[in-house]
C-alpha positions as CSV (number, residue, x, y, z in Angstrom):
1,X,405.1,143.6,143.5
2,X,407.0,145.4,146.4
3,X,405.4,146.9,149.4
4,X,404.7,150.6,148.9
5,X,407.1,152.7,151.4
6,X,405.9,154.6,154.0
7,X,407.7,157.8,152.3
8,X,405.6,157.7,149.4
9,X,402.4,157.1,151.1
10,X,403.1,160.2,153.1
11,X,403.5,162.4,150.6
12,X,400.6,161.1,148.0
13,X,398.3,162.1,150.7
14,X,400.1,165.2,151.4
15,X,400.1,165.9,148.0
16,X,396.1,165.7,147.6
17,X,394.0,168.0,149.4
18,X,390.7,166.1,150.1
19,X,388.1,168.9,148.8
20,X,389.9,168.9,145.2
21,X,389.6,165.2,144.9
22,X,386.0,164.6,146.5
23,X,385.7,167.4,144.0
24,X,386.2,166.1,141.2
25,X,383.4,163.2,141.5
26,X,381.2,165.0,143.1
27,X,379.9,168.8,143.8
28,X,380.6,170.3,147.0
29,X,378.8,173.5,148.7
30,X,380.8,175.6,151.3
31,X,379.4,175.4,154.6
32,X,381.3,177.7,157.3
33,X,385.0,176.3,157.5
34,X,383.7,173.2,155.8
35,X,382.2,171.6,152.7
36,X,379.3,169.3,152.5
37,X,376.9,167.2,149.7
38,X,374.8,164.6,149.7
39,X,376.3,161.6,151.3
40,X,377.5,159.0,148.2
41,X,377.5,156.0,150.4
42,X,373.7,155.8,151.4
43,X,370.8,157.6,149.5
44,X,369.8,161.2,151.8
45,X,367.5,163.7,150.9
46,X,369.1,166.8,153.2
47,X,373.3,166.9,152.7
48,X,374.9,165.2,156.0
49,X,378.3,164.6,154.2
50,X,381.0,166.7,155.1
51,X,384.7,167.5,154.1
52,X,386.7,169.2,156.6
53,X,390.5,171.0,154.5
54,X,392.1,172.1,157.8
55,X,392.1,168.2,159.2
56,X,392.0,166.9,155.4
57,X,389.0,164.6,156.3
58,X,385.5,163.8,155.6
59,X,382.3,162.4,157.7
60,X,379.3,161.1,157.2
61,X,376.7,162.3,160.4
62,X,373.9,159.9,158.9
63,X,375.9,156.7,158.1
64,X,379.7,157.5,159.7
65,X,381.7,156.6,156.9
66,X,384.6,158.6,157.4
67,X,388.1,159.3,157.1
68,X,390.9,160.7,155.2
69,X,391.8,161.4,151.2
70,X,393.3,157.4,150.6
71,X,390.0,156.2,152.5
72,X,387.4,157.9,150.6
73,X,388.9,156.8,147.3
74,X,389.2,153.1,149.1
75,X,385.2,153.4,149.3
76,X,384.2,155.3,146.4
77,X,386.1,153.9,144.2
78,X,386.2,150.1,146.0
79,X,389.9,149.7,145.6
80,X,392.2,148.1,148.2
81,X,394.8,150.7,149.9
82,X,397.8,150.0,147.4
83,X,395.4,150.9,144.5
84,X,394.3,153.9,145.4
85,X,397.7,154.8,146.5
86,X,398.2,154.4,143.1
87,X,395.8,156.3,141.7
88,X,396.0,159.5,144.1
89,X,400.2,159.4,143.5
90,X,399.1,159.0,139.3
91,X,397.0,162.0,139.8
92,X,399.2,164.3,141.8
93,X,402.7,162.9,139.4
94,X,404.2,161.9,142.3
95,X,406.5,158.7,141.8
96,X,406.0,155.4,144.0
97,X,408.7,154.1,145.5
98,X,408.3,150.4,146.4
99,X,410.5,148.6,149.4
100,X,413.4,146.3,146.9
101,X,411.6,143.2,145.6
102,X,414.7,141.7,143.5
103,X,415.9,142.2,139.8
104,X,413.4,140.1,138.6
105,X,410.2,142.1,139.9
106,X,412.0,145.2,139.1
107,X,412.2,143.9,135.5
108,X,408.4,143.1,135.5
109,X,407.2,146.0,136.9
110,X,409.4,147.9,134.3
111,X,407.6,145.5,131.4
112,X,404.5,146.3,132.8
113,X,404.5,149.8,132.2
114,X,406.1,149.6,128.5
115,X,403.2,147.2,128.0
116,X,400.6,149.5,129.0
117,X,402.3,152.3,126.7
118,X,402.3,150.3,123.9
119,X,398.7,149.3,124.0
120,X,397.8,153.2,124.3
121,X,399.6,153.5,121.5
122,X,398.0,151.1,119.8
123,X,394.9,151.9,120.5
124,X,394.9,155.0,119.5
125,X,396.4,154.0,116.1
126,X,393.6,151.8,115.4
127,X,391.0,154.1,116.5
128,X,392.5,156.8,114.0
129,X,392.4,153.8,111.1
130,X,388.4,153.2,112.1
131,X,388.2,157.0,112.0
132,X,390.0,158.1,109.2
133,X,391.8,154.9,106.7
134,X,389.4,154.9,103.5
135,X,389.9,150.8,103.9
136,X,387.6,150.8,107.0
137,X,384.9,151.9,105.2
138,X,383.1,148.5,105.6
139,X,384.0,148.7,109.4
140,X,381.9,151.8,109.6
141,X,379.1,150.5,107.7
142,X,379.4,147.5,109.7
143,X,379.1,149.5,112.9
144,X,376.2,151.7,111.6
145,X,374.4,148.8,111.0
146,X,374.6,148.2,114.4
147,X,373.6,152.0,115.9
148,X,376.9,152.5,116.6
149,X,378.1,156.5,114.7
150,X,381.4,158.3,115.2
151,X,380.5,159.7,118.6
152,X,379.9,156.5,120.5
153,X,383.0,155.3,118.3
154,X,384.9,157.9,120.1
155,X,383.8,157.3,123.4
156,X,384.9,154.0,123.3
157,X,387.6,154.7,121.5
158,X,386.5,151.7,118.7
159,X,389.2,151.1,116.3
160,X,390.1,149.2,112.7
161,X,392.4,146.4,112.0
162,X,393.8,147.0,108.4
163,X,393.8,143.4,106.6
164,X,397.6,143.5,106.7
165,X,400.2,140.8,108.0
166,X,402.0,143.3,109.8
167,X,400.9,147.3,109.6
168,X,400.1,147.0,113.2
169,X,403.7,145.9,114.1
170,X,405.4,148.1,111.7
171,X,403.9,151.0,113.8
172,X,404.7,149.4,117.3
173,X,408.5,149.5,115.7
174,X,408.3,153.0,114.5
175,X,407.3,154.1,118.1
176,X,410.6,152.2,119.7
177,X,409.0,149.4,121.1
178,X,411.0,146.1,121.0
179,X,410.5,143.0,119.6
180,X,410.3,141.6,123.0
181,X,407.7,144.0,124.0
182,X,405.7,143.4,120.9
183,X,405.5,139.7,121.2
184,X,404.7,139.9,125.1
185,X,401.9,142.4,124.4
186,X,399.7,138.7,122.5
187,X,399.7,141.5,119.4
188,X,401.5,139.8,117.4
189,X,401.9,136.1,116.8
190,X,405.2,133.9,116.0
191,X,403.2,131.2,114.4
192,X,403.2,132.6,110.5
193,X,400.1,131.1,108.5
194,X,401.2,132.3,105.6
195,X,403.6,131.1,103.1
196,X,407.0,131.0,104.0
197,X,406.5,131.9,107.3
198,X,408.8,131.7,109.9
199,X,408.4,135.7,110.6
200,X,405.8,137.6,113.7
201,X,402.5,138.7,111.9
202,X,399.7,140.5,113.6
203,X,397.0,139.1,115.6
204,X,394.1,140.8,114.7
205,X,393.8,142.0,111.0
206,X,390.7,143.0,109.0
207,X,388.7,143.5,112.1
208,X,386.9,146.2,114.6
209,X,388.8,146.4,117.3
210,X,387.4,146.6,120.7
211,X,389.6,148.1,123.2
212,X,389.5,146.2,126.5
213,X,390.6,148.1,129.5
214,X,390.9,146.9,133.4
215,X,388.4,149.2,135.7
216,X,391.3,152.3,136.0
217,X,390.6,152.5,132.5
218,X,394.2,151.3,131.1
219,X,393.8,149.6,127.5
220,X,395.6,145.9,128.8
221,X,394.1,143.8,125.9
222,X,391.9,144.6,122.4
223,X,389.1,141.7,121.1
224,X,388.1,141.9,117.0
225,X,385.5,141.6,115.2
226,X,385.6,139.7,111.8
227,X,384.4,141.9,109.0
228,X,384.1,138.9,106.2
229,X,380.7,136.9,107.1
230,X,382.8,134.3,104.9
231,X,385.8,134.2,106.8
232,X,386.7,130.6,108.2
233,X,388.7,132.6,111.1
234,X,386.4,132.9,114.1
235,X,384.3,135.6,114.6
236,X,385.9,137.0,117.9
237,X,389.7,137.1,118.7
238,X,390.8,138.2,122.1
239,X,394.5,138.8,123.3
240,X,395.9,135.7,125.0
241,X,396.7,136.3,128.8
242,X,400.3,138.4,129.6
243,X,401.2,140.1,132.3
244,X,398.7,143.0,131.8
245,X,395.7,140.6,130.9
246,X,394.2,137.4,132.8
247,X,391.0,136.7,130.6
248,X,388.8,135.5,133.7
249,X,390.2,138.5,135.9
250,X,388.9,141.3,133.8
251,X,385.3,142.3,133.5
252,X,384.2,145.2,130.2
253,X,383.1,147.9,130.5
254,X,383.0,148.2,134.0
255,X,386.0,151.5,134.1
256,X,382.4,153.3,132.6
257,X,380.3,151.6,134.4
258,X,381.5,151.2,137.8
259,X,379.1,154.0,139.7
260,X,376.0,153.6,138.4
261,X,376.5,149.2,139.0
262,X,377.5,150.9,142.7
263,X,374.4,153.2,142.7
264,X,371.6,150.2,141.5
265,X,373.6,147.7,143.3
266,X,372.7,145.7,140.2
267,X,374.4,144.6,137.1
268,X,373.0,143.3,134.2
269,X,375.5,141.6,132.4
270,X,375.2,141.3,128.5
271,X,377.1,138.5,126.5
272,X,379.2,140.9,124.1
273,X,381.1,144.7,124.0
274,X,378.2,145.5,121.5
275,X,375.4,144.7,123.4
276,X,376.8,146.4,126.0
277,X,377.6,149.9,124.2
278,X,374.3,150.1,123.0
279,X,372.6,149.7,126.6
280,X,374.8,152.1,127.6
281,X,374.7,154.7,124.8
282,X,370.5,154.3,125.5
283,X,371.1,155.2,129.4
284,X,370.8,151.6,130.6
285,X,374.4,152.3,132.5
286,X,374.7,149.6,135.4
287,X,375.9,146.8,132.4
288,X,378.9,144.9,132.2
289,X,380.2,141.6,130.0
290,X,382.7,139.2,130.9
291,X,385.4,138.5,128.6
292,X,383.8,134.8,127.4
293,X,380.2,133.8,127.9
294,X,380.6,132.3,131.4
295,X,381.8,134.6,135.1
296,X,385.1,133.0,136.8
297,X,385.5,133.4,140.1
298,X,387.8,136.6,140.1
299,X,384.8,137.9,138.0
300,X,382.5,137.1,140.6
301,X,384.0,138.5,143.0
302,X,385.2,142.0,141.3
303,X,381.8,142.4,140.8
304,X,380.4,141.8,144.4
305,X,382.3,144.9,145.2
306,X,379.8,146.8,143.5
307,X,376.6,145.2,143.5
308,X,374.4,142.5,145.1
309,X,372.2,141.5,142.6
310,X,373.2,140.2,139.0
311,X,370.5,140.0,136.3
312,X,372.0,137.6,133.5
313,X,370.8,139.1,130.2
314,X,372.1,136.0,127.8
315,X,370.7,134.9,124.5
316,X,367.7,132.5,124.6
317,X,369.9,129.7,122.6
318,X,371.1,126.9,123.8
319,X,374.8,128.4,123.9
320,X,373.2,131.2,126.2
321,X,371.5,129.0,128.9
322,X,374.7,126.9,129.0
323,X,376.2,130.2,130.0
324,X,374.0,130.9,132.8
325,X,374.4,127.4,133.8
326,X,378.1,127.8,134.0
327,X,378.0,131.5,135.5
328,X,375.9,130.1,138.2
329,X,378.1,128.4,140.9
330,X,381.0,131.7,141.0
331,X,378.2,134.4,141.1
332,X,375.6,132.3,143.8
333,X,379.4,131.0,145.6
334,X,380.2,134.9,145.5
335,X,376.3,135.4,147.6
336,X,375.2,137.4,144.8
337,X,371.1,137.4,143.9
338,X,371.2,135.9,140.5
339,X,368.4,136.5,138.2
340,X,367.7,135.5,134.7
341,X,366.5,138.4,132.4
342,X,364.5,136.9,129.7
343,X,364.2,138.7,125.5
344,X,362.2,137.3,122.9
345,X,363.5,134.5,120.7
346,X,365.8,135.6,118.3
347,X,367.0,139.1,120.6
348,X,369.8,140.2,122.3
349,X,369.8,143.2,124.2
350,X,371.0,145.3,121.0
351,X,368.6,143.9,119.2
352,X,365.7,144.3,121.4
353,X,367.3,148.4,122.7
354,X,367.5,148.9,118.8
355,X,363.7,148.2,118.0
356,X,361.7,148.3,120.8
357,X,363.6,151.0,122.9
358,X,365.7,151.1,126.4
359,X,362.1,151.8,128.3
360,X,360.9,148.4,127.0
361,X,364.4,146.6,127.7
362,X,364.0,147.7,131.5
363,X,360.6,146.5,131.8
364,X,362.0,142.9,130.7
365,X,364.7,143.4,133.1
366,X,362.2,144.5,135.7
367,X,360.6,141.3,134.8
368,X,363.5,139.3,135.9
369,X,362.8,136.1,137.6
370,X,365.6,134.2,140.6
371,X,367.4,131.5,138.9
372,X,365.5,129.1,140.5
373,X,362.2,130.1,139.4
374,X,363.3,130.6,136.0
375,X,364.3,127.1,135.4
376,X,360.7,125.8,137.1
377,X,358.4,128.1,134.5
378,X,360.9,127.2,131.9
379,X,360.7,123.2,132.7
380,X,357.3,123.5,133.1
381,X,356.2,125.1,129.9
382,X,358.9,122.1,128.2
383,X,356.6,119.4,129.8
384,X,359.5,118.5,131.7
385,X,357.6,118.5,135.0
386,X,354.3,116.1,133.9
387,X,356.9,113.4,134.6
388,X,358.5,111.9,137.4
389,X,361.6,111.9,135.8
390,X,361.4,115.2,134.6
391,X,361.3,116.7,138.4
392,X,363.9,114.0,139.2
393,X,366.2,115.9,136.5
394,X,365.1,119.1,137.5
395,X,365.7,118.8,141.3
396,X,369.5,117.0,140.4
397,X,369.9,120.3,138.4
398,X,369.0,122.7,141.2
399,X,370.9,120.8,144.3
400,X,374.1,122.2,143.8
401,X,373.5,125.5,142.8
402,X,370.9,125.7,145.5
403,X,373.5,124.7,148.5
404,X,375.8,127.9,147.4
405,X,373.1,130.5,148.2
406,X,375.0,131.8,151.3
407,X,372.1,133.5,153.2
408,X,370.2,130.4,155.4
409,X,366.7,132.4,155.1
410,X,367.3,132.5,151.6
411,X,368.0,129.6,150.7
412,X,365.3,128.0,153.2
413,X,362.5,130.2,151.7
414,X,363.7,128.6,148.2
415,X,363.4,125.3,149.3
416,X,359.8,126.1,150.5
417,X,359.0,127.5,147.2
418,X,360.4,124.2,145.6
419,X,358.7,121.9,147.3
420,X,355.6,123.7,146.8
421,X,356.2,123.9,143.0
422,X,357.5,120.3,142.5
423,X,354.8,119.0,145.2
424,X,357.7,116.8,146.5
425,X,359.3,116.6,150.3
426,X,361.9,118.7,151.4
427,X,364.3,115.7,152.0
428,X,364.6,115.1,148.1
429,X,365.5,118.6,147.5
430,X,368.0,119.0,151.0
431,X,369.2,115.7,148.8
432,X,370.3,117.0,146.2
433,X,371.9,119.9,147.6
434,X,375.9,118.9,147.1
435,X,377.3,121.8,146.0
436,X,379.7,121.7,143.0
437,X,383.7,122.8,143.2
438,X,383.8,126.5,142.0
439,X,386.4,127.0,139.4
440,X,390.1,127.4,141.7
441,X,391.8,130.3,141.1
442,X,395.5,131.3,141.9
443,X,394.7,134.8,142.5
444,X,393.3,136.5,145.9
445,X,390.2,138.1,145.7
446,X,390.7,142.0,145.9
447,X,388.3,142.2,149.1
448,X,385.5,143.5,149.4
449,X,384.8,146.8,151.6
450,X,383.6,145.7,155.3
451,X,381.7,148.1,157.6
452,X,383.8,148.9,159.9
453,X,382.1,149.9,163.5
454,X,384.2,153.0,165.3
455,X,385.8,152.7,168.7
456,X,383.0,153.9,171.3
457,X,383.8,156.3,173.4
458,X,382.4,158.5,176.6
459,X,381.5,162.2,176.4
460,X,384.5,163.0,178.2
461,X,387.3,160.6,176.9
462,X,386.2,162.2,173.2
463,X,386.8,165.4,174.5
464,X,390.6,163.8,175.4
465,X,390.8,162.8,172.5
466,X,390.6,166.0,170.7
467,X,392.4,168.3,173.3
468,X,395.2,165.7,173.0
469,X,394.9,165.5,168.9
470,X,395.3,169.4,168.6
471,X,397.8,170.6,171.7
472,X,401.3,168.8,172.5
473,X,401.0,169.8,176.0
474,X,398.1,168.1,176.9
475,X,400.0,164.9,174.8
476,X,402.9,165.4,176.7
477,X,400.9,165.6,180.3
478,X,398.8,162.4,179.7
479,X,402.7,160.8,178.9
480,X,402.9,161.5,182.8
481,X,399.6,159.4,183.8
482,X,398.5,155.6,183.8
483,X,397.8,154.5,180.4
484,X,393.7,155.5,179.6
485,X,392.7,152.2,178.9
486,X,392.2,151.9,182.8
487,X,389.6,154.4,182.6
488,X,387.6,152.8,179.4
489,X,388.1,150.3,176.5
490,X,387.9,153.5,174.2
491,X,391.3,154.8,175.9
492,X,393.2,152.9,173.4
493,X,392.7,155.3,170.7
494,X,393.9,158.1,173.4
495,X,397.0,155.9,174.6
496,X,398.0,155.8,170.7
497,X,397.5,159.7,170.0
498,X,399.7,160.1,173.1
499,X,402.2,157.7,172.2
500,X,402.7,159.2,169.2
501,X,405.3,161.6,170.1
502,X,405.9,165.1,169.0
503,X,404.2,165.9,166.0
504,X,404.6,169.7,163.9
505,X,400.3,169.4,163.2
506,X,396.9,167.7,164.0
507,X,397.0,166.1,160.8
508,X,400.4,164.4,161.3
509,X,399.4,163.1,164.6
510,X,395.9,161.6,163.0
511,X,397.5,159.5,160.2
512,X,400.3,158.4,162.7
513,X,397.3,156.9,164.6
514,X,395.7,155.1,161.7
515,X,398.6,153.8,160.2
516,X,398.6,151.9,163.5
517,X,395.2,151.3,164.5
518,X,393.2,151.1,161.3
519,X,390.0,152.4,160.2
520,X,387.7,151.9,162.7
521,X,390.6,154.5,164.7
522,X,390.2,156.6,161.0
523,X,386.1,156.5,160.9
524,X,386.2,157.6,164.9
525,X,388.8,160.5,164.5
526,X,386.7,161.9,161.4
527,X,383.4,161.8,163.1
528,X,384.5,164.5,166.0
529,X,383.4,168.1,165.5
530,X,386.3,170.4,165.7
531,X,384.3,173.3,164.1
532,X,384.8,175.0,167.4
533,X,388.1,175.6,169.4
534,X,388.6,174.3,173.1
535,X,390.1,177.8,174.9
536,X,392.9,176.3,177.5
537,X,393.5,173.0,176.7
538,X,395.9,171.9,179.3
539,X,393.9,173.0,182.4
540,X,390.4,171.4,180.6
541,X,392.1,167.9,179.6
542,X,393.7,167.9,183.5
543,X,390.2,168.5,184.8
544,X,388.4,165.7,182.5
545,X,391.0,163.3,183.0
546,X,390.8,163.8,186.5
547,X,387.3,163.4,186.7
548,X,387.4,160.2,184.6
549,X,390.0,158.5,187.0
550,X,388.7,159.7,189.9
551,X,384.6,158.3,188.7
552,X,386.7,154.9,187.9
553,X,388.2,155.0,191.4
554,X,384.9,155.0,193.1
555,X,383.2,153.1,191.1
556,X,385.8,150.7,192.1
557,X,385.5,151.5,195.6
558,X,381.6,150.9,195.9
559,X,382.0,147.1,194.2
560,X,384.7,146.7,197.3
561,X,382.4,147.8,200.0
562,X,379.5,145.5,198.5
563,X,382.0,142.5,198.2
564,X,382.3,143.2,201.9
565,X,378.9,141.3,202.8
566,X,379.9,138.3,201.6
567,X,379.7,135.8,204.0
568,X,382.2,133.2,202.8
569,X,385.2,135.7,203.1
570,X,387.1,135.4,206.3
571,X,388.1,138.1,208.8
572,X,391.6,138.2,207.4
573,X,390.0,138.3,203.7
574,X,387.7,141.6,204.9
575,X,391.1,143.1,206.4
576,X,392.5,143.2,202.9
577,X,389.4,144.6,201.1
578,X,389.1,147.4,203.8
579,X,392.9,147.9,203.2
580,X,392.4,148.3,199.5
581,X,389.0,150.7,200.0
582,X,391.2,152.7,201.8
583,X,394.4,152.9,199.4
584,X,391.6,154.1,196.6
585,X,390.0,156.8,199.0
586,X,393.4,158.7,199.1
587,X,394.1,158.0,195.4
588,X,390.7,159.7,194.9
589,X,391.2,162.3,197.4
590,X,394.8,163.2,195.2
591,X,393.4,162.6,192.2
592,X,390.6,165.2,192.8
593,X,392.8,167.8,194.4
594,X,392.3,170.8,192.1
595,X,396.0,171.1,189.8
């Protein structure tokens, strides 16, 4: 995909004022000239967040995440910068324009679009046949049986196959979608099963449909259900990877979920869609499922954008601890806390919400044990550990898995707690530790948000900095003196305000700065209090800039004179010195003279 241009990046944040899109995920309270709320990046109990409209910025005074409209959906939102580009120019119908990538990636981006109409389309048409078609009656029943009414059918927009060879694609026709589109979309098939074949037939057919979307919420893929408990088919069909849909890239639920896994910086991840819409629909929110019983990499780390901890709520069977086993080296590679959430035999967490209620499933969740010690208890209670050979097996499992924990105090503190448990040395265990390959995968991690420090700066060159920010004369005088990075490291952010050029407001000149400098120049500028105007800018920004030279001057001056009692310097060295004490007494004598 092409670069975004710099045109439409301009006018998607032009386009969105700040205090309607904080807004809309949050309330905010007028304060003054301002709006504030609880900060949603740390927990506060007094409101320190704060939204300024005139420089169309916010600022956190307790934690100083800060900056502009396209940052604050970057962090709230964890999306890189082209995403929520994206999303800010979907919400304000502003077209992207993307720097020429060829024919051919004009081509796929064009597909890519038709593809994500045609499985709104389809979704919605199988959602009506779930709703509505009287042969889906034994889909309903099916998904009463499970908790599931029309309301919760609704919000997850549940829908019906109709046992037909090719209903499905009929309708895709009837809506002007092409035969090329329809076969790239994986919902139809060219292999015919049925007699004669030779002709496209539908993927899924007699099955609930289970719309899978990517974490904007866009339907890129569907999974069914078999209806017939007879049927040789399997049980669960998924879409085969295209363009909009990468299996091991793509995580459920998590367009719902996505907040509350950022708010408990947990996820507990459930092996199916239905065990995961009944935790939900009982307020157990911070859930998720993997498409496939095991993480991938990408999986792993989409999720450690949003949480730390991962709580793997898998069936007790032997299927379910294979899971966990393969899960284990992307989520511990990823330097998440892994933790193994254990139900009674014969449960899942519908099962177990269903009958015993969402306050006992959290108390088992609460009960969660480290990977680690789960395996122990659970070889120990198997008899595995009353032989040698037994903790042999057991300390070959854990090696591997153990050498991916990223954090050294961590993983030391396990290996204590191992060799305490297995009564053997630490060298058997350090052994073992040869950590596996983690799956490869051709796609770049989308990365996960860093802190980002801001630039430090003195009383005075702050108060530059805003004087030069808000008045072109004082830019256009400080054009006239030596660059400010002579003064302090901070001067680089005022070198690049006044190197900006002429700008028609304060809000121009701050995103010309951070397009250049970044967001540790973005978190700085947001964080300065311009509740209150500076009266006579010009004169004041001479006067501090004057006073910062002319402090940097002498300071420079006094380490001269004490260099001058050095004895290995000769008379001729000394000369020089005195030559250069003098040169900065009348630079500080002009720099001082009052304008």
């Amino acid at each position: 995909m092409g670069l975004i241009s710099e045109e439409s990046i301009q006018r998607v944040a032009e386009a969105n004022d700040i205090v309607e899109v904080i807004g809309s995920y949050f309330p905010l309270k007028r304060a003054g000239t301002s709006y504030r709320a609880l900060c949603p990046f740390h927990r506060e109990k007094s409101p320190s967040f704060h939204v300024n409209p005139a420089r169309q910025n916010f600022h956190c005074f307790g934690c100083g995440a800060g900056g502009g409209v396209l940052r604050f959906v970057m962090d709230y939102e964890h999306v890189d910068f082209p995403t929520a580009v994206k999303r800010l120019a979907q919400r304000a119908g502003i077209p992207i324009i993307e720097e020429a990538g060829g024919p051919d990636e004009d081509r796929k981006r064009g597909l890519r679009q038709r593809l994500l109409a045609l499985h709104g389309e389809a979704a919605e048409w199988f959602h009506r046949k779930l709703l509505k078609a009287p042969e889906a009656e034994t889909a309903r029943a099916y998904l009463k049986s499970r908790g599931i009414g029309s309301e919760v059918a609704k919000s997850w927009q549940l829908g019906y196959a109709p046992d037909s060879w090719d209903a499905a694609l009929e309708f895709l026709r009837e809506r002007k979608f092409t035969p090329e589109e329809i076969s790239q979309s994986g919902l139809a098939s060219a292999k015919d099963e049925s007699e004669g074949g030779g002709h496209a037939y539908s993927r899924f057919r007699d099955r609930v449909m289970f719309p899978i979307r990517n974490d904007y919420g866009e339907v890129v893929a569907f999974s069914g259900r078999v209806l017939d408990a007879t049927a040789k088919s399997a049980k669960y069909v998924n879409s085969p990877e295209t363009l909009l849909f990468t299996k091991g890239r793509v995580l459920y639920g998590l367009d719902k979920t996505k907040r509350d896994l950022i708010d408990k910086k947990t996820a507990i991840v459930c092996e199916g869609q239905i065990d995961l819409i009944s935790a939900y629909e009982a307020g157990v929110r911070h859930v998720i499922a993997p498409q496939g019983t095991a993480f991938t990499s990408d999986q792993a780390r989409l999720l450690s954008r949003f949480v730390e901890k991962v709580l793997l709520c898998f069936d007790s069977d032997r299927a379910g601890q294979q899971a966990v086993s393969r899960s284990l080296p992307a989520l511990l590679a990823n330097g998440l806390d892994v933790r193994i959430v254990e139900l009674p035999d014969g449960d899942d967490p519908d099962s177990f919400i269903r009958s015993q209620g969402a306050e006992a499933f959290l108390a088992q969740v609460e009960g969660a044990k480290n990977y680690f010690r789960h395996s122990v208890d659970r070889a120990r209670v198997s008899g595995m550990l009353d032989e040698p050979a037994g903790i042999a097996k057991l300390v070959k499992q854990l090696g591997p898995p153990l050498a991916l924990v990223s954090d050294a105090a961590l993983r030391d503190s396990l290996v204590a707690s191992l060799t305490t448990d297995l009564a053997i040395p630490r060298d058997a265990i350090r052994a073992a530790m040869k950590a596996p390959s983690v799956e490869s995968s051709e796609s770049e991690p989308a990365e996960a948000l860093r802190a980002v420090e801001s630039i430090p700066l003195s009383q005075g060159m702050a108060i530059l900095v805003r004087l030069a920010l808000a008045d072109e004369t004082v830019r256009e005088w400080l054009r006239q003196q030596p660059p400010a990075t002579e003064i302090e490291s901070g001067g680089r952010l005022l070198d690049a305000i006044v190197n900006v050029g002429p700008k028609d407001s304060e809000l121009a000149v701050i995103q010309a700065v951070v397009a250049d400098m970044g967001e540790a120049a973005e978190r700085t500028l947001s964080a300065m209090d311009v509740r209150y105007a500076l009266d006579e800018p010009l004169p004041r920004a001479q006067q501090i800039w004057n006073g910062l030279l002319g402090q940097k001057l002498r300071d420079r001056m006094e380490g001269l004179k004490n260099s001058l009692g050095n004895p290995a310097f000769t008379t001729e060295q000394r000369g020089k010195i005195q030559k250069q004490i003098l040169d900065l007494k009348i630079r500080v004598a002009d720099v001082l003279r009052p304008v």
